[in-house]
Steps between C-alpha positions, in 0.01 A plus 500: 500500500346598831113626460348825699352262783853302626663910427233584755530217757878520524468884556248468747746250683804780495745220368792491248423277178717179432479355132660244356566516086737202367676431796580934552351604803345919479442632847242780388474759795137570667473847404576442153222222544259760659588723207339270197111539476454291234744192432834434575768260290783325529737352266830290429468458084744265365771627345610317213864369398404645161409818629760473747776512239352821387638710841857569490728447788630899569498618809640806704846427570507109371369217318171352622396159384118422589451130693153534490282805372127570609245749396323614778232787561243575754235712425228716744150566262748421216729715551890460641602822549356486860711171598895716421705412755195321716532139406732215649605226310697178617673268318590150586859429455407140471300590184824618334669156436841665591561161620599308872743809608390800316728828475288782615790796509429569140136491506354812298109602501441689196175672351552551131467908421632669181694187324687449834450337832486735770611325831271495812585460845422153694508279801581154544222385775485097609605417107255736380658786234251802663463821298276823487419564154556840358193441298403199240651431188729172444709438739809216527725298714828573349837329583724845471883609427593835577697720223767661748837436352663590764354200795595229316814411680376695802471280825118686545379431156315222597347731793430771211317319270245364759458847614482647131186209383337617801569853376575633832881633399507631134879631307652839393382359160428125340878401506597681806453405853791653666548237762753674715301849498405590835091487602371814623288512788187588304581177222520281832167620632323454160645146473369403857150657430480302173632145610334501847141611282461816725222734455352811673381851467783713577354806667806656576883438490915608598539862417782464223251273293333673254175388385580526124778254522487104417587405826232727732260225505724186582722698781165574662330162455846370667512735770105457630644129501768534721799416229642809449568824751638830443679725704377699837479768291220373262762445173508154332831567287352275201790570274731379732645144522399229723813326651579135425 
């Protein structure tokens, strides 16, 4: 718990807040600091093996099976609807007991929603598992196997699976990946955007991409980066495919 006089002291100073809850580390933002007039709290609840048993292991596209599970919430003036999307949290590898050479392809991050585990994106940063959280609930460090059918023998399978627990490529459906499917120019540019943890306001963007489609938002985040260019005349061709 952080009282109305340290709220006001670390706003004053125009800082980021660093707290440390059971060996998780929550890197709180200043404004969302400046925005609590009252209190502030953070917290890592233990999670129980009992309790633990209780969540089930389904996830989009595969089987996720929880290492270690944490229930975590930060709350402005008691509330955390404020703190969506606002809140960093790292994780120590070392605190996972995976033991001397852990396996991190397979690592999944899930936040339990609706009797499932809903995957969410991650960085590995100097052993630290680094994540943004969607918002707080119970979230997990899952050991995951994807559900394509058709990877298994595939010489990229190993590729796709790291790529599917850090949901950055998703299937036609759960059992389908469709390995040897060509990748459009617009799936590239999302999959950049999302693994290289790109974001900015795109203001405006190629003239052949619409703003209603999925894609509007990662070809112009990838563009005002410098990954992706269209043609001289202003056209991105996003449905066409990128060359080996």
């Amino acid at each position: 718990d952080i009282d109305t006089e340290s709220i006001e002291q670390i706003s004053e100073a125009n800082v980021d807040l660093a707290v440390e809850a059971k060996g998780l580390k929550f890197a709180v933002p200043s404004g969302l600091v400046k925005a609590a007039t009252k209190s502030m709290s953070v917290a890592n609840k233990e999670v129980t093996s009992e309790d633990s048993a209780k969540l089930n292991n389904r996830t989009g596209n595969g089987i996720a099976r929880p290492l270690k599970t944490f229930d975590l919430t930060v709350a402005v003036d008691s509330s955390t609807e404020t703190v969506k999307n606002a809140v960093k949290i790292e994780i120590p590898v070392s605190s996972l007991n995976l033991g001397n050479t852990p396996n991190l392809d397979n690592i999944m991050i899930g936040v339990f929603e609706n009797e499932a585990w809903d995957k969410v994106s991650y960085k590995l940063d100097n052993d630290n598992i680094v994540f943004t959280e969607p918002h707080f609930s119970i979230y997990s460090v899952m050991a995951y196997v994807p559900s394509f059918t058709d990877i298994r023998e595939h010489w990229a399978n190993n590729y796709i699976a790291s790529l599917s627990a850090k949901d950055i490529v998703s299937g036609r459906d759960e059992e389908t990946f469709d390995p040897q499917d060509i990748i459009t120019r617009a799936e590239f540019a999302k999959i950049l955007v999302i693994m290289l943890g790109l974001e900015k306001e795109v203001k405006t963007n190629f003239y052949d991409v619409e703003k209603d489609k999925w894609y509007y938002n990662a070809v112009g985040v990838a563009a005002s980066y410098g990954l992706s260019a269209g043609s001289k005349s202003g056209n991105f061709y996003p449905d066409d495919a990128i060359t080996r």
